[in-house]
C-alpha positions in Angstrom: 133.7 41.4 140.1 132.5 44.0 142.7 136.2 45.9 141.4 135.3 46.0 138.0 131.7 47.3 138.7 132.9 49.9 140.0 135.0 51.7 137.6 132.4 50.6 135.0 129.5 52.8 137.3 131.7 55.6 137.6 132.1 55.9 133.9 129.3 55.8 132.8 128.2 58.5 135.3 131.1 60.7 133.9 129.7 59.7 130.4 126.3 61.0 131.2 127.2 63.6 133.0 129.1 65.0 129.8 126.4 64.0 127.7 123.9 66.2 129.9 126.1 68.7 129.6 126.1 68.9 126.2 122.1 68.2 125.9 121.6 71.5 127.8 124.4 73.2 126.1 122.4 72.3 122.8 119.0 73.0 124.5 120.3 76.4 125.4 121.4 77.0 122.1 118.1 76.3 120.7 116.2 77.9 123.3 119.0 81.4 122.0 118.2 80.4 118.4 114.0 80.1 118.7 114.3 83.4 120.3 116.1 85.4 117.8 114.2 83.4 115.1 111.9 85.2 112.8 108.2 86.7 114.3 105.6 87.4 112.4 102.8 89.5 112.9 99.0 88.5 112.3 99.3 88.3 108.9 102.8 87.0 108.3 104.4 90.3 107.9 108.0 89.9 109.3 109.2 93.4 109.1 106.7 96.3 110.5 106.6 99.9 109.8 109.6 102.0 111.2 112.2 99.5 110.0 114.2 100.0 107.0 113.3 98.1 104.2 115.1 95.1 103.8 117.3 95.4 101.0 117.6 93.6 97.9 118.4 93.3 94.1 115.7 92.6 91.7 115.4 92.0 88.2 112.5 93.5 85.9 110.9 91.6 82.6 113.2 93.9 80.8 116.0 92.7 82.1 117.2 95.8 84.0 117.8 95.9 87.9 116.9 98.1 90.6 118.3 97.7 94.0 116.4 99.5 96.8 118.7 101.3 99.1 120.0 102.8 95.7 116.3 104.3 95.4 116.6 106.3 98.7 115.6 110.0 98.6 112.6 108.8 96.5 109.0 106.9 97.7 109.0 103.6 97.3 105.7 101.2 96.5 106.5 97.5 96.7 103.1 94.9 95.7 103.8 91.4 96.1 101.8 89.6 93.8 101.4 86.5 91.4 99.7 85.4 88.5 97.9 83.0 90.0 96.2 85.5 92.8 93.1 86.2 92.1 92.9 88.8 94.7 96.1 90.6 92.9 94.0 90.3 89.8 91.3 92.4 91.3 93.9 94.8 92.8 96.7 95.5 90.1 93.8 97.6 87.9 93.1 100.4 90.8 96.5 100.1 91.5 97.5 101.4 87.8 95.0 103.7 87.5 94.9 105.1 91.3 98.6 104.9 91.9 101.0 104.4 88.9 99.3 106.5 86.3 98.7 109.3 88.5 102.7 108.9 89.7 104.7 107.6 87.0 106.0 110.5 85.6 106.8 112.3 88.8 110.8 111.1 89.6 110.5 110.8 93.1 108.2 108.0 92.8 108.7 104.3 92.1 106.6 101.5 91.7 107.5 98.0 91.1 105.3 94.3 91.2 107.5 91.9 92.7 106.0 89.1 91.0 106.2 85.4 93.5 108.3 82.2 92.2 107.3 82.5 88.4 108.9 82.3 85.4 109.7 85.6 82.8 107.1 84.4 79.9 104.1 84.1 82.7 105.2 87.5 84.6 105.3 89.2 81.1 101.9 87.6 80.2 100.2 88.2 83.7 101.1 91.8 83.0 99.7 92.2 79.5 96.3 90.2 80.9 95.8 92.2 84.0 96.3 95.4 81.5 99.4 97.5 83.8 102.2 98.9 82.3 103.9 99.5 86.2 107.5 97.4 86.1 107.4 93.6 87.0 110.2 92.1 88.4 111.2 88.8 89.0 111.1 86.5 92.6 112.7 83.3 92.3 112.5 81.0 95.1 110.4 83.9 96.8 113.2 84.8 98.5 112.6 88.4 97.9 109.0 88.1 99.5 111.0 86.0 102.2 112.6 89.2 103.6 109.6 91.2 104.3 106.8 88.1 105.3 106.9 84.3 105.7 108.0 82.9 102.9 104.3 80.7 102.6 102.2 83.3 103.7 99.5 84.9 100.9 99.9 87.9 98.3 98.6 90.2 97.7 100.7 92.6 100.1 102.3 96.2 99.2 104.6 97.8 101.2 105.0 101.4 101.1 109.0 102.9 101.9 109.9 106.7 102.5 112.2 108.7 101.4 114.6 107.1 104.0 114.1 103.8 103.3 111.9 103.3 106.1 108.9 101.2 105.8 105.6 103.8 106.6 102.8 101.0 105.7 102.0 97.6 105.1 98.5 96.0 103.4 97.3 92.8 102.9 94.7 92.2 100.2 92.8 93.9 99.1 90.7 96.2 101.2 88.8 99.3 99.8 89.5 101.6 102.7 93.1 100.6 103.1 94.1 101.1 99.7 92.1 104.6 99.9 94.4 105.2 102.8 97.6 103.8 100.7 96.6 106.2 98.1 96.5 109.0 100.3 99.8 108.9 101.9 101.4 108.6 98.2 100.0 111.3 97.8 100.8 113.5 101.0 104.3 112.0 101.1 104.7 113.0 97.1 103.7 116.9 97.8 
């Protein structure tokens, strides 16, 4: 008996010691993957200004697409928004009069609404309600939003890119003196 014991113990400490092995193998490999996994600032932003703007394909309620890296050499204004934010509500008007219709017609200059997870008829609609005529474009999934914050963090959020495709601000809502200061760097960085 005390012969078959034997082998039996030393087995099983060669089995555990291979299963330990691997347990801190895959604890090491979690510990590598939690550190290179996503951070977010204090309010969900993922990316921060001085990084290039993630890049992406979109699609606008007329059906045309605009991918960003292809609008380098011009200023770029992102808003993240959603029919159902009553914050982007409030913020889409000033944004259309302060913003779009003071910039539209200068080429260097684009504006688009990324609109969050909803379908063509209510992006088209939300548009016509909220009275702008800036370019909507579609965001299903969110997985446009997903590059630049957490992919359940609130709207409304614009993010304004330069010339080289670097990110120069980020908001979040809507804030009276913020969106004075986003105004105001359009406007320097349009001169």
């Amino acid at each position: 008996m005390k012969k078959l014991i034997f082998p039996l113990i030393a087995a099983l400490a060669i089995f555990q010691s291979c299963a330990c092995g691997n347990n801190n193998n895959s604890t090491e490999e979690a510990a590598t993957k939690a550190e290179t996994a996503v951070v977010a600032d204090s309010v969900g932003y993922i990316v921060k200004v001085g990084d290039i703007a993630p890049d992406f394909t979109c699609t606008l309620t007329d059906g045309s697409q605009v991918k960003i890296s292809d609008l380098r050499g011009k200023v770029v204004m992102l808003q993240f928004t959603a029919s159902w934010c009553g914050i982007c509500r409030n913020e889409m008007p000033h944004i259309e009069k302060d913003i779009w219709l003071k910039h539209k017609d200068n080429k260097d200059f684009v504006l688009i609404g990324i609109d969050r997870d909803e379908p063509l008829e209510t992006v088209v609609e939300f548009g016509k309600t909220v009275g702008v005529t800036y370019p909507l474009a579609l965001d299903p999934g969110a997985d446009i939003f997903a590059l630049y914050a957490l992919r359940n963090e609130g709207i409304t959020r614009n993010v304004l890119i330069d010339r080289d495709g670097k990110i120069v601000m980020l908001t979040r809502k809507f804030k009276p003196e913020e969106f004075s200061a986003l105004c105001g760097m359009i406007d320097e960085m349009l001169k």
